[in-house]
C-alpha positions as CSV (number, residue, x, y, z in Angstrom):
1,X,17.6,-11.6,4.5
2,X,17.0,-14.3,7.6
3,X,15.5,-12.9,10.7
4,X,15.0,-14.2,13.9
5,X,12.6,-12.6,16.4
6,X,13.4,-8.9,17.5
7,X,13.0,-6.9,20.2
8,X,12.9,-3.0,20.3
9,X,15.2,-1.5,22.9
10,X,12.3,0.9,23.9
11,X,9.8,-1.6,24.4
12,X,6.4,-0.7,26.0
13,X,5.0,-2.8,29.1
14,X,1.9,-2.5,27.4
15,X,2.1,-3.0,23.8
16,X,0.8,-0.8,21.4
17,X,-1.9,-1.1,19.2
18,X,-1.0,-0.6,15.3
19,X,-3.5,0.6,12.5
20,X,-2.7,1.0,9.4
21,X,-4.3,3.2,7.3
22,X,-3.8,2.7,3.3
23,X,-5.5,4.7,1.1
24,X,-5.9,3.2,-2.9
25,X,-4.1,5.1,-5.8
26,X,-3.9,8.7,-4.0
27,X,-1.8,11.1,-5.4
28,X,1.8,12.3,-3.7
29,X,0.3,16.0,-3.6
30,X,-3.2,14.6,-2.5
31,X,-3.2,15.2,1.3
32,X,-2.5,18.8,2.9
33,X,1.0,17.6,4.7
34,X,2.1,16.6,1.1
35,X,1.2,20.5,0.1
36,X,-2.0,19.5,-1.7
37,X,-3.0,22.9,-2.4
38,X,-6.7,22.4,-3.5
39,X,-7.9,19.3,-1.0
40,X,-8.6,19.8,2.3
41,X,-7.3,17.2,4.3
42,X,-7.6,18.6,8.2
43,X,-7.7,15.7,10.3
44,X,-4.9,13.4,8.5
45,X,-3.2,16.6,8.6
46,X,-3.1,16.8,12.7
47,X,-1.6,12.9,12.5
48,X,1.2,13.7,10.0
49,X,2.0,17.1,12.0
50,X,1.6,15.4,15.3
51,X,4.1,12.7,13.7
52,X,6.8,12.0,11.4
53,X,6.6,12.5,7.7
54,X,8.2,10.3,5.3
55,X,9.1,12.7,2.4
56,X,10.6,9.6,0.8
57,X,8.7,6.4,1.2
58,X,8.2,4.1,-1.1
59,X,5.9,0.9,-1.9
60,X,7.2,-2.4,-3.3
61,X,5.2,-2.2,-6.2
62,X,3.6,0.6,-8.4
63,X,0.0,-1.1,-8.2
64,X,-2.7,-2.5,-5.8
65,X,-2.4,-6.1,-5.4
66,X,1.8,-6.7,-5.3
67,X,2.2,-3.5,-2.7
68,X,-0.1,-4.9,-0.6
69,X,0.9,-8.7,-0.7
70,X,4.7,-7.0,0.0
71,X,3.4,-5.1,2.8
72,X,1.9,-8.3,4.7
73,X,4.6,-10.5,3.6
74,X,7.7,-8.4,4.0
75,X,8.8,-9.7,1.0
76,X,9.3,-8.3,-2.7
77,X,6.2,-10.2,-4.4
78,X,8.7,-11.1,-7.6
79,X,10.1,-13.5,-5.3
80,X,6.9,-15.2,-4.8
81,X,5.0,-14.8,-8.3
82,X,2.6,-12.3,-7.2
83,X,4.2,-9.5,-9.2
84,X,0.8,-9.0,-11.5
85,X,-2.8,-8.3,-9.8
86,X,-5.2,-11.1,-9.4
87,X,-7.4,-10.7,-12.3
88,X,-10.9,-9.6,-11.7
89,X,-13.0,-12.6,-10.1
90,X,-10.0,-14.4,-9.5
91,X,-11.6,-17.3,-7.7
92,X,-13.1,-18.3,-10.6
93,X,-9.8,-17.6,-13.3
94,X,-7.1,-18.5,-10.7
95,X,-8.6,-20.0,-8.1
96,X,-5.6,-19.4,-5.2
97,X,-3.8,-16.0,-3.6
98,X,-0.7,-15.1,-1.9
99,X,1.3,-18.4,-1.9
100,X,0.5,-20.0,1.9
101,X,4.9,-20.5,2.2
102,X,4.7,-16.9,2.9
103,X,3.4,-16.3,6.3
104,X,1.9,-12.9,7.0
105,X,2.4,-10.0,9.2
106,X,-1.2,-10.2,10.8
107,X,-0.3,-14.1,11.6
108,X,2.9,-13.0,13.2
109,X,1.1,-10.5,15.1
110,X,-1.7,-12.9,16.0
111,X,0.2,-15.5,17.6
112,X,2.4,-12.9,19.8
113,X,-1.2,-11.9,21.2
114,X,-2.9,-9.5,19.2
115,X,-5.9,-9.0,18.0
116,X,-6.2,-8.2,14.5
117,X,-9.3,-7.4,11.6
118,X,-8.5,-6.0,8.5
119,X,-11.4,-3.6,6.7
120,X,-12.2,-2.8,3.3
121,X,-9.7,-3.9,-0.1
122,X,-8.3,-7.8,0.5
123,X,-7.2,-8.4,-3.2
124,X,-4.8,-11.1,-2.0
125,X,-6.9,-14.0,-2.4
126,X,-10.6,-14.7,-2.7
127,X,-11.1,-18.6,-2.3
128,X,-10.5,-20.4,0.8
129,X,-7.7,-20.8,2.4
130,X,-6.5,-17.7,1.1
131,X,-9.1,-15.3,2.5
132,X,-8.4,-13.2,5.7
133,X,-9.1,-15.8,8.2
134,X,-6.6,-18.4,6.7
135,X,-4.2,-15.2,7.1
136,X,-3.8,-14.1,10.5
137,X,-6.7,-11.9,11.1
138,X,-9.1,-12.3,13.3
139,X,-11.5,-10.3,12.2
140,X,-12.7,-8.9,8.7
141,X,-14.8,-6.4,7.0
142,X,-15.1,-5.7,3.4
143,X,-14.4,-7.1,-0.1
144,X,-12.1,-9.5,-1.3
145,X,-11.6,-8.6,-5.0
146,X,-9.5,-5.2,-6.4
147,X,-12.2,-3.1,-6.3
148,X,-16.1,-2.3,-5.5
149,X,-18.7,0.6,-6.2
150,X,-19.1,3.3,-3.6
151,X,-23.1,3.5,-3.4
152,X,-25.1,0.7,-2.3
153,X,-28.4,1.9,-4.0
154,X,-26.3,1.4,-7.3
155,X,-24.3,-1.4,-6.7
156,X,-27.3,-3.7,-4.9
157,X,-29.4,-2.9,-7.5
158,X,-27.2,-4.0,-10.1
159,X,-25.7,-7.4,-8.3
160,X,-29.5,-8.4,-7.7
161,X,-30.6,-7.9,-11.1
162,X,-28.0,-9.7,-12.6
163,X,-28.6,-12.6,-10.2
164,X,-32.6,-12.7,-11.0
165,X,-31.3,-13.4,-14.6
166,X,-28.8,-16.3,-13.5
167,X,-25.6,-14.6,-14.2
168,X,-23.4,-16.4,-12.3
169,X,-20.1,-14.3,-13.3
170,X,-21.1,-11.2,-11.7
171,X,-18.3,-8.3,-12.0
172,X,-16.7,-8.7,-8.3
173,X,-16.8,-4.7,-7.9
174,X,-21.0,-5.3,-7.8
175,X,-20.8,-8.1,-5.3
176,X,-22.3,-7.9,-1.5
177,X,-19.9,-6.5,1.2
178,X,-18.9,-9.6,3.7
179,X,-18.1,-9.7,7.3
180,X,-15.5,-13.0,8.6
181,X,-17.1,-15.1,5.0
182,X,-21.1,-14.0,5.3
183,X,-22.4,-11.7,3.0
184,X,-24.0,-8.2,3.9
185,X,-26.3,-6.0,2.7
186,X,-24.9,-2.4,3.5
187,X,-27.0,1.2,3.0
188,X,-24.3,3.8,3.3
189,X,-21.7,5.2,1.0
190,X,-19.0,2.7,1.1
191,X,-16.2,4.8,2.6
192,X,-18.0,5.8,5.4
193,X,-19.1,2.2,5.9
194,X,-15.6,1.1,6.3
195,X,-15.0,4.0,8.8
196,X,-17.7,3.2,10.8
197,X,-16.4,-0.7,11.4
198,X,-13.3,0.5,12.0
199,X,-14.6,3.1,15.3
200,X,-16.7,-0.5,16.0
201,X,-12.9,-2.6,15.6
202,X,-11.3,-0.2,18.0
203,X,-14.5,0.0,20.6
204,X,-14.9,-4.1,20.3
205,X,-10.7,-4.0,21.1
206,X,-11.4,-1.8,24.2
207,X,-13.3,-4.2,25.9
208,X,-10.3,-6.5,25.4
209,X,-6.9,-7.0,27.3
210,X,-5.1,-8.2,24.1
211,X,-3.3,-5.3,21.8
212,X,-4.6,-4.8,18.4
213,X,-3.4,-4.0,14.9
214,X,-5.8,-3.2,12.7
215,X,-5.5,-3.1,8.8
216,X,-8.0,-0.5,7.7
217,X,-7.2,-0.5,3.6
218,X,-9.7,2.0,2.1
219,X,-10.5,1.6,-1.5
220,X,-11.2,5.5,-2.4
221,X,-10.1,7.4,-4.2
222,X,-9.4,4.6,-6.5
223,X,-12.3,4.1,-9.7
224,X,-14.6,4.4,-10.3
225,X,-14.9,8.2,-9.1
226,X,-18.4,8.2,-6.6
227,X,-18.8,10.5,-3.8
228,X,-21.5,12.0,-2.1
229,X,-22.8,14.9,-3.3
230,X,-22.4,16.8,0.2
231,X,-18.5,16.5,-0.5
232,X,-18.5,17.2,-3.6
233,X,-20.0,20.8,-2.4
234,X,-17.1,21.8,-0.6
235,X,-14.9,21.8,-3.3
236,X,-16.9,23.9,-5.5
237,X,-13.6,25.5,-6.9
238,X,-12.4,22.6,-8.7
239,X,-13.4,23.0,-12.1
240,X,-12.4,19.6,-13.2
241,X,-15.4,17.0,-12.3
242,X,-13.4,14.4,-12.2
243,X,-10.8,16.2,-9.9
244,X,-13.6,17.3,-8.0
245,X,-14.9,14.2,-7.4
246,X,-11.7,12.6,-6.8
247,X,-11.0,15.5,-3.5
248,X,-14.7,14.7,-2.4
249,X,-13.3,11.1,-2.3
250,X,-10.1,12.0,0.1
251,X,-12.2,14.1,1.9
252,X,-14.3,11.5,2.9
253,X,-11.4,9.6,3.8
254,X,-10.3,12.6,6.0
255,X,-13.6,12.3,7.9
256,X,-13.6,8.6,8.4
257,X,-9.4,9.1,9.8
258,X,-10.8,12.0,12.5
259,X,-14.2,9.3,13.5
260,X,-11.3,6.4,14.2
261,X,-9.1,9.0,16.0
262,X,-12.0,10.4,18.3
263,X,-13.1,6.6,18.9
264,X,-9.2,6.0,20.1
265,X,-9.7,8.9,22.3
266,X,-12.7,8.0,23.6
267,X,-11.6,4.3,24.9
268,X,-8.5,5.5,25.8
269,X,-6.4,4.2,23.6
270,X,-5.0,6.8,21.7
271,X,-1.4,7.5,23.6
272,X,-0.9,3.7,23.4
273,X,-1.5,3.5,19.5
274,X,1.1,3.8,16.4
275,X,-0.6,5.1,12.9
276,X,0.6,4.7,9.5
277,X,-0.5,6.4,7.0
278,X,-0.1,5.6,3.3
279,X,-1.5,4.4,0.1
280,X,-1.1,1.6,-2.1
281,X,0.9,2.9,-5.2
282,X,1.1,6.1,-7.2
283,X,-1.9,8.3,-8.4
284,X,-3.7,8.1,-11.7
285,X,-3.7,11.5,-13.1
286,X,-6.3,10.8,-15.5
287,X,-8.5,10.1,-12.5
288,X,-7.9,13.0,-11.0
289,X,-4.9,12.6,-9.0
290,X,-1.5,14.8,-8.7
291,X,1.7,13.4,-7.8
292,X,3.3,16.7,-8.1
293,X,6.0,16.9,-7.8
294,X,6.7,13.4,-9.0
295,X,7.2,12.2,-12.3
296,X,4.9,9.3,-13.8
297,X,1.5,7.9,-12.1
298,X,0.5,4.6,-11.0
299,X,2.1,1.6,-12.5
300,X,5.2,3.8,-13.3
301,X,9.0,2.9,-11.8
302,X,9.2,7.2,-12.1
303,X,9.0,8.2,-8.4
304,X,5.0,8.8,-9.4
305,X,4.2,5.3,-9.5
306,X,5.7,4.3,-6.0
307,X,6.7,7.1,-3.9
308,X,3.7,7.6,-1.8
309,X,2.4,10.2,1.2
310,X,3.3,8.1,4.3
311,X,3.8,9.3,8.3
312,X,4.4,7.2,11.6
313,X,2.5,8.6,14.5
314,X,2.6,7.8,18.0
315,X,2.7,9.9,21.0
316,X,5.8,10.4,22.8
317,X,7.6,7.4,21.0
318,X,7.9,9.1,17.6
319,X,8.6,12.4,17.3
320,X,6.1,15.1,16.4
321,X,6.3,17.9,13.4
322,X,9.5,16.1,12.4
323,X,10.2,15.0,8.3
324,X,11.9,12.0,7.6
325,X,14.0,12.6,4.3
326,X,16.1,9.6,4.1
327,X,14.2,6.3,2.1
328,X,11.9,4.0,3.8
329,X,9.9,1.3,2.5
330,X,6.5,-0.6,3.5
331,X,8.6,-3.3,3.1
332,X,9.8,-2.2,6.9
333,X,6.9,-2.4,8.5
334,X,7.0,-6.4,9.1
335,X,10.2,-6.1,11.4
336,X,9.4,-2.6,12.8
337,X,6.1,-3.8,14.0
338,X,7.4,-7.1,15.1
339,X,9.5,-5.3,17.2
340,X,7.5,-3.2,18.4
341,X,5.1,-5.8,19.5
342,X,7.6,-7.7,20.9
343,X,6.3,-10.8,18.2
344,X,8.3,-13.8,16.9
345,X,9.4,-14.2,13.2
346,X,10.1,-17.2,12.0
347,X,13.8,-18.4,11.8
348,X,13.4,-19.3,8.2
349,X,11.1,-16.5,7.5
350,X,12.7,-14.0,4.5
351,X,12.2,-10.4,5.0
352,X,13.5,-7.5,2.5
353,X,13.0,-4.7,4.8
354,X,14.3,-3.7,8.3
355,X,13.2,-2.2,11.5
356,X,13.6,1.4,11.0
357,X,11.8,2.6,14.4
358,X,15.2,3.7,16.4
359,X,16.9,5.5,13.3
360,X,13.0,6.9,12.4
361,X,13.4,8.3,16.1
362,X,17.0,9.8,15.6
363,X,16.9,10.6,12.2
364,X,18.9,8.9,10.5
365,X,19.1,6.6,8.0
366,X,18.3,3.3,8.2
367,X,19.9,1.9,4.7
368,X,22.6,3.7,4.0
369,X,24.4,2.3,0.9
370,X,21.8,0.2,0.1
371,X,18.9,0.4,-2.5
372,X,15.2,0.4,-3.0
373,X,14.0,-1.6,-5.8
374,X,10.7,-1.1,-8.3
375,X,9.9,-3.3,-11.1
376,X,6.7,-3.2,-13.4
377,X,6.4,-5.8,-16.4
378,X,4.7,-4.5,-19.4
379,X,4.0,-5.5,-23.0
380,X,7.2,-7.4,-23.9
381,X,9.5,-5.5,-21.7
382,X,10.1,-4.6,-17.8
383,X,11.1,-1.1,-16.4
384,X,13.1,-0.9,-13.2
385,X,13.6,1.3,-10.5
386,X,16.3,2.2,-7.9
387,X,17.0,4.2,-5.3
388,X,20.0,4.2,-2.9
389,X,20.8,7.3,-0.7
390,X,20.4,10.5,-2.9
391,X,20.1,8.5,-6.2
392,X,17.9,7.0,-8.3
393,X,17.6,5.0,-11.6
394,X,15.2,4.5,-13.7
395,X,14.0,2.5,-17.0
396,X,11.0,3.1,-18.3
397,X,8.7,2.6,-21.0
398,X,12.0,0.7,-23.0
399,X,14.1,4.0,-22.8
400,X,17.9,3.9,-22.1
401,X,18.5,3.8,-18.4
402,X,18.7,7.3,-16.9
403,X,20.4,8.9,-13.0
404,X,18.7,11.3,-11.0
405,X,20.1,12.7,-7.8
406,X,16.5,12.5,-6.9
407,X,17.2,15.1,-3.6
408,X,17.9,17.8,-6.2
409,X,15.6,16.5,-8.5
410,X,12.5,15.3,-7.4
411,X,10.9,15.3,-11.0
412,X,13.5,13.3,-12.7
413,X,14.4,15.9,-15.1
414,X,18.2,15.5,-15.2
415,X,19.6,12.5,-16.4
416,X,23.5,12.6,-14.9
417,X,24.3,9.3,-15.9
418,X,27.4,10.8,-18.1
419,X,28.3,12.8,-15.2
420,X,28.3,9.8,-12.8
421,X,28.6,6.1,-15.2
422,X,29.9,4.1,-12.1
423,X,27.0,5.3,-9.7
424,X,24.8,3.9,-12.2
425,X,26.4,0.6,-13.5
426,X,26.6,0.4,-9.0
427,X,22.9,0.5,-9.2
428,X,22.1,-1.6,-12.1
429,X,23.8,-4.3,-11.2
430,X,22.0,-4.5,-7.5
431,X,18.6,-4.2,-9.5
432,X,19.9,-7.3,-11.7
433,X,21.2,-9.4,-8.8
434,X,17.9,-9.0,-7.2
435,X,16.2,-9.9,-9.9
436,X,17.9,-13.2,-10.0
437,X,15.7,-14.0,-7.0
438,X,12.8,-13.6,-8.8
439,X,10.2,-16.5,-9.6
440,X,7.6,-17.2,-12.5
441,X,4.1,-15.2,-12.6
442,X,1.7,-17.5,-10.6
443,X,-0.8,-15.9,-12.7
444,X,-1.1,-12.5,-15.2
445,X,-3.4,-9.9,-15.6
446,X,-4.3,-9.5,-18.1
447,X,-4.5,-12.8,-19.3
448,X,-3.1,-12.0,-22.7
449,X,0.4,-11.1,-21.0
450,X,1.4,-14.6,-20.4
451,X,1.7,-15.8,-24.0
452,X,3.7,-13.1,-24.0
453,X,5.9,-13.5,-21.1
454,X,6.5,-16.7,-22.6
455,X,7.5,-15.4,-26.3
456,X,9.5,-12.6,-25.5
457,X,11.5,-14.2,-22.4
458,X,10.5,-11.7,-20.3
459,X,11.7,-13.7,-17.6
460,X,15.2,-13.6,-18.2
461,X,15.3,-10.4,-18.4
462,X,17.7,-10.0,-21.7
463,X,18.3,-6.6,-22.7
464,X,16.7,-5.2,-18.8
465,X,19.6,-4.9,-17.2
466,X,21.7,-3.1,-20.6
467,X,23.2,0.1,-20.2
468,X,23.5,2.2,-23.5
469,X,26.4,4.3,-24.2
């Protein structure tokens, strides 16, 4: 859709500061508000139930690199040819990012007066001109690839020894950490490192007169599975190691959440501050996630793969030990913030999501009638979902098409496309008009998928959009 500049009709004086807090392939059931039943979760836990959960958010995409590019775009990245990852070391295989036509939330917020830094996962770009900087933020802290290491005594080690021996294509989840383009050497478990620059993000913001938003994207509890063997300790009742290691992960997380909200407190900033919680995509299972009650994991179009733990939180604006049922998107949060910061976007600027703060404050639903769209391209074929109000469609792994009334339903279990063949012809046909906005793959990962792509047609979508009898 076009959209102008907005305003929210309960806008602050003083405008808040926004932090967003993404976690990287965590599980639906991973967090205590999501009724994670074996990891302890205590201080994002006092957000969500000081908040509002989102019992049905979703993410554009079901993996890393296209949900965040939609989150900071606003935009489904199909329509801009970012619907793959960046390949590992993609400044040296691809060489360019998140098309520049696409202007980004952090530039939005930038030029309305805010001060903004993003820590941690980038994975939008890793060559100039696409790097933070040339993106809006102000300030940044982390990596720029899809991944890293957790343990600096491992990961240092490694990088320098492969650069003694002139390897000059060292695997990007080695390479130093980097802070606004200069390398640095770091000593402490990497989770807690990005925690610690984000208490120094909000302290340095203190001191300022300008707002902030702050991106904080954390890379656990994504692989490889690393954590600190004092976490590990306190779940001792996992069996699973790689379970165990996975909660030791979130736990860390958990710590690093409580150090930013104390350091909020601390300067005073904490009434004056929205936080969003969420991660990326859907959990890998065989990394010791749980996406119960979902079906499917990460890179699924099953509810596993994109319907993620999510809350708003901000005192006295969004109400507190509330749930949200109806469907949101990170796809929203371009226009909400925008209006919350009272920021101008672009007349010709295309956004796919809406402001959802005043229905998120009355509960109701913002999108009534209209649908929520997933698509993941695999080997040959594409799977697709939908949902719209109570229902949701799904193709997947080249099966027939299938109807959930995912509020009943939550595991997709009952197909009731028999029952209901107009709801689901309704909702295919929205998932094929929007796919006739899509554009060509700017690049593939992995490489072997664009020969492919090519030989199969998988851009015109031939037998996607069928519905069998």
């Amino acid at each position: 859709m076009k959209s102008q500049s907005v305003k929210s009709s309960d806008a602050q004086t003083s405008r808040p500061n926004i932090i967003v807090v993404m976690t990287d392939d965590m599980g639906y059931a991973d967090v205590g508000f999501n009724g994670s039943k074996d990891i302890i979760t205590p201080e994002i836990d006092k957000l969500a139930n000081g908040g509002t959960i989102c019992t049905s958010a979703y993410v554009a995409h079901s993996f890393c690199g296209p949900s965040r590019a939609a989150l900071l775009t606003g935009r489904y990245p199909h329509e801009f040819g970012s619907q793959f990852n960046l390949p590992a070391n993609s400044e040296e295989s691809v060489g360019e990012g998140i098309p520049l036509s696409e202007k980004f939330l952090s530039s939005v917020l930038q030029e309305s007066g805010y001060r903004t830094g993003v820590i941690g996962k980038w994975h939008l770009g890793a060559v100039e001109g696409y790097e933070p900087k040339d993106r809006g933020f102000d300030d940044f802290y982390g990596f720029l690839g899809g991944g890293h290491n957790y343990f600096p005594e491992d990961y240092v080690t490694k990088y320098n020894q492969q650069k003694a021996a002139g390897n000059k294509h060292i695997w990007e989840y080695l390479t130093p950490l980097q802070r606004n383009g200069v390398e640095v050497e770091e000593d402490e478990y990497l989770t807690d490192e990005l925690s610690d620059d984000a208490v120094r993000f909000v302290s340095d913001s203190s001191k300022n007169d300008k707002p902030f938003f702050l991106y904080l994207a954390y890379n656990a509890p994504h692989t490889p599975l690393e954590a600190k063997e004092d976490d590990m300790q306190k779940f001792d009742h996992i069996k699973d190691k790689a379970r165990r290691t996975y909660a030791a992960m979130v736990y860390a997380v958990d710590r690093g959440v409580g150090e930013l909200v104390a350091a909020l407190k601390a300067t005073n900033q904490y009434d004056n501050t929205l936080i969003v919680f969420l991660s990326d995509n859907g959990g890998r299972t065989d990394q010791g996630a749980n996406n119960y009650p979902l079906k499917g994991v990460k890179g699924d179009t099953y509810e596993g793969g994109f319907r993620v733990p999510m809350f708003f939180h901000w005192p006295n604006k969004i109400p507190a030990g509330k749930k949200f049922d109806y469907p949101v998107t990170a796809l929203d949060f371009y226009p909400t913030f925008a209006s919350i910061a009272n920021a101008k976007i672009p007349q010709d600027k295309q956004l796919d999501g809406k402001n959802i703060l005043n229905d998120l404050v009355k509960g109701e639903n913002p999108r009534k009638g209209e649908m929520i769209f997933a698509m993941r391209h695999r080997n040959g074929f594409s799977d697709v979902g939908v949902r719209e109000d109570e229902w949701k469609a799904t193709k997947a792994y080249n099966s027939p098409w299938k109807l959930y009334n995912i509020n009943k339903d939550m595991g997709e279990t009952t197909d009731l496309s028999k029952q209901n063949p107009e709801q689901l012809k309704s909702m295919v046909l929205g998932a094929q008009m929007w796919s006739k906005k899509h554009t060509e793959p700017r690049w593939f990962d992995p490489e072997s998928l664009r020969e492919i792509w090519k030989e199969k047609k998988m851009g015109e979508f031939i037998n996607t959009f069928k519905i069998s009898n």
